[in-house]
Backbone as CSV, one residue per row, in Angstrom:
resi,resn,N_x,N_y,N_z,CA_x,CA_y,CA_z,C_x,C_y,C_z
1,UNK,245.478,-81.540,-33.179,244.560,-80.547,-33.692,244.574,-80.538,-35.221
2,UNK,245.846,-80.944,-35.824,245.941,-80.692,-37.310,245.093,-81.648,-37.963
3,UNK,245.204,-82.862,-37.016,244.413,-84.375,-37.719,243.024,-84.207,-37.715
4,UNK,242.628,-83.143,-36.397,240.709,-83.136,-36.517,240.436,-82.056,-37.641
5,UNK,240.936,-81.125,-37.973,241.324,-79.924,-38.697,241.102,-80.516,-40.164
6,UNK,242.061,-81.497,-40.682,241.959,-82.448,-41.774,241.131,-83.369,-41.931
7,UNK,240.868,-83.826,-40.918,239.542,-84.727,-40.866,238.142,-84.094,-40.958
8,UNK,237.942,-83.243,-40.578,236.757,-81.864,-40.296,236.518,-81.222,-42.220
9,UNK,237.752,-80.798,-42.380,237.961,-80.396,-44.047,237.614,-81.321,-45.109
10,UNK,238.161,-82.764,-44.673,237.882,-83.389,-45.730,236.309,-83.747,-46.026
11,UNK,235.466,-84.527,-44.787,234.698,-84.625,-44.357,233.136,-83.892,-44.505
12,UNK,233.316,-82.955,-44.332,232.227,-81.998,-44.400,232.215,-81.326,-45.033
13,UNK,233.367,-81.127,-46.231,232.801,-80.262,-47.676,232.186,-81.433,-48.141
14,UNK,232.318,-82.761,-47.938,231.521,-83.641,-48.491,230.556,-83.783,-48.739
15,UNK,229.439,-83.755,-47.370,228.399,-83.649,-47.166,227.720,-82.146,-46.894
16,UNK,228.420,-81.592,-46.840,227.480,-80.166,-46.687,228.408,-79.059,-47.812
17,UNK,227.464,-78.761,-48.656,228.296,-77.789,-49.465,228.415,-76.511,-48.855
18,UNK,229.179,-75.698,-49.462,229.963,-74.035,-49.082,228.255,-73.032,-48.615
19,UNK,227.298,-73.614,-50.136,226.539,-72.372,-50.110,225.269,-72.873,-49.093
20,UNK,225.454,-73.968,-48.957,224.732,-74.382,-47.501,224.826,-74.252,-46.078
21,UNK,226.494,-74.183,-46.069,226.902,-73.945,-44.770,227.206,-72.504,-44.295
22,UNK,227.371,-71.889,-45.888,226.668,-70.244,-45.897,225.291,-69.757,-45.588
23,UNK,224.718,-70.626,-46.008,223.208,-70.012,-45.441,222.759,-70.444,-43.849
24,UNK,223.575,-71.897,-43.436,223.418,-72.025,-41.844,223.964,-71.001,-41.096
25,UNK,225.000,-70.627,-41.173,225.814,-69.355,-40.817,224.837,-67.897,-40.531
26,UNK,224.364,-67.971,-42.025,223.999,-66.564,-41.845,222.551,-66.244,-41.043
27,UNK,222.145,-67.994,-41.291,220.163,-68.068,-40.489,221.016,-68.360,-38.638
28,UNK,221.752,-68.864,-38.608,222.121,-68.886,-37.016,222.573,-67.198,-36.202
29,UNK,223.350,-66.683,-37.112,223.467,-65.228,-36.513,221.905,-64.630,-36.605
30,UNK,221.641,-64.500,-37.739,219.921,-63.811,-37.804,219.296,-64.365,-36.864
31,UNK,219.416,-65.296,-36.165,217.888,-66.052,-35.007,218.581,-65.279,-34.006
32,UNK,220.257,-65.380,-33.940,221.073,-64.716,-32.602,220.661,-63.514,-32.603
33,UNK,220.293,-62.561,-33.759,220.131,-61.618,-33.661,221.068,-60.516,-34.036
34,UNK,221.942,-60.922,-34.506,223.891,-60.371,-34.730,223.378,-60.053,-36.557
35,UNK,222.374,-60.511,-37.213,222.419,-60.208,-38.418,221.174,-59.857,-38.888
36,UNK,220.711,-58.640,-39.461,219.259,-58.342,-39.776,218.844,-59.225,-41.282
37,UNK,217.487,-58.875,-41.048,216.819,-59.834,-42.121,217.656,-59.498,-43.638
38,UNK,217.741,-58.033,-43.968,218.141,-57.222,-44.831,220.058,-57.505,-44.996
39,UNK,220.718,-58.007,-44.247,222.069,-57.923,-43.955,222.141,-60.008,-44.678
40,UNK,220.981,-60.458,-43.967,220.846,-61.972,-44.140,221.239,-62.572,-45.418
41,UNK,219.607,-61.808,-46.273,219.708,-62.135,-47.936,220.337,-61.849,-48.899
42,UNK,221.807,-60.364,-48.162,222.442,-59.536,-49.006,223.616,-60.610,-48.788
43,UNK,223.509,-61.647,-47.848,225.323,-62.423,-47.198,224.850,-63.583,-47.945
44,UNK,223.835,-64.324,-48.241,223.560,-65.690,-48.551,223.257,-65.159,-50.588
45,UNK,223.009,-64.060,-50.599,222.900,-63.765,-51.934,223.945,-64.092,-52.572
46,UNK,225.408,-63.149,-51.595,226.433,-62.190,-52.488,226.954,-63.897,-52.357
47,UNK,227.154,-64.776,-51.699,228.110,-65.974,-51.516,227.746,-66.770,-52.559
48,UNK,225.752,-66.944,-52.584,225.565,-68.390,-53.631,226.313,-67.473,-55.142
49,UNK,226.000,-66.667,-55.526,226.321,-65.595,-56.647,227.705,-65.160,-56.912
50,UNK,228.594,-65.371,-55.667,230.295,-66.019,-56.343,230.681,-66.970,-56.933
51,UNK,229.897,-68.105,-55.700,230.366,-69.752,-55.896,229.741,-70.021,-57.100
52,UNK,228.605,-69.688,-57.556,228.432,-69.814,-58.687,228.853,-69.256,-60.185
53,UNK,229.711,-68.284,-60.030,230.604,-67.950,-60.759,231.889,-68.625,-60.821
54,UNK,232.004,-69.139,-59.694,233.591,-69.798,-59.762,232.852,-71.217,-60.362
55,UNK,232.365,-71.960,-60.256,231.559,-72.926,-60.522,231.750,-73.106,-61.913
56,UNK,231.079,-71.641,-62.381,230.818,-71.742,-63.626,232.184,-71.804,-64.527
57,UNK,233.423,-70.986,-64.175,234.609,-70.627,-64.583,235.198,-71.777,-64.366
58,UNK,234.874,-72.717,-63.480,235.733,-74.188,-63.545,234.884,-75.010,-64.332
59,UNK,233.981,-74.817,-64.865,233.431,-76.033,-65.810,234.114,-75.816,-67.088
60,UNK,233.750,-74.293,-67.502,234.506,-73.864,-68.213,236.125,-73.723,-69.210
61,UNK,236.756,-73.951,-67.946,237.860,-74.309,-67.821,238.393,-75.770,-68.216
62,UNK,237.577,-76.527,-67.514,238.004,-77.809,-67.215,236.945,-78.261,-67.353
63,UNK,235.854,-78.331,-68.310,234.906,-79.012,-68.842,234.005,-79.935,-67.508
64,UNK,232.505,-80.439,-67.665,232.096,-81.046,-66.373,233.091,-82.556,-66.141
C-alpha cells in the first residue's frame, strides 16, 4: 500500500496540479449534490487564493 501511496504522490502532482484537482473535487460533489453552487465557488476560490499565496511566498523566497 505504501508503494501505490508513493507512486500515486509522486505521479499525479505531476500531471494534475493541487488547484485543479481542487476544482475536480469540488465540481464532482456539486453534480453529487453534497455541495451547493454558492459553497462550490467559495471552496475552489478560498484554495486557488492560498496556493497562490504560498506560490507567491516561495518565489519570493527562493527566487523562480
Amino acid at each position: 500500500m505504501a508503494k501505490a501511496r508513493s507512486f500515486l504522490d509522486k505521479y499525479v502532482e505531476r500531471f494534475i496540479s493541487r488547484k485543479f484537482l481542487a476544482w475536480l473535487t469540488a465540481t464532482g460533489l456539486a453534480i453529487h449534490g453534497s455541495v451547493t453552487s454558492d459553497n462550490w465557488v467559495a471552496v475552489t476560490l478560498a484554495y486557488i487564493g492560498t496556493q497562490a499565496l504560498v506560490d507567491m511566498a516561495t518565489a519570493w523566497k527562493h527566487g523562480k
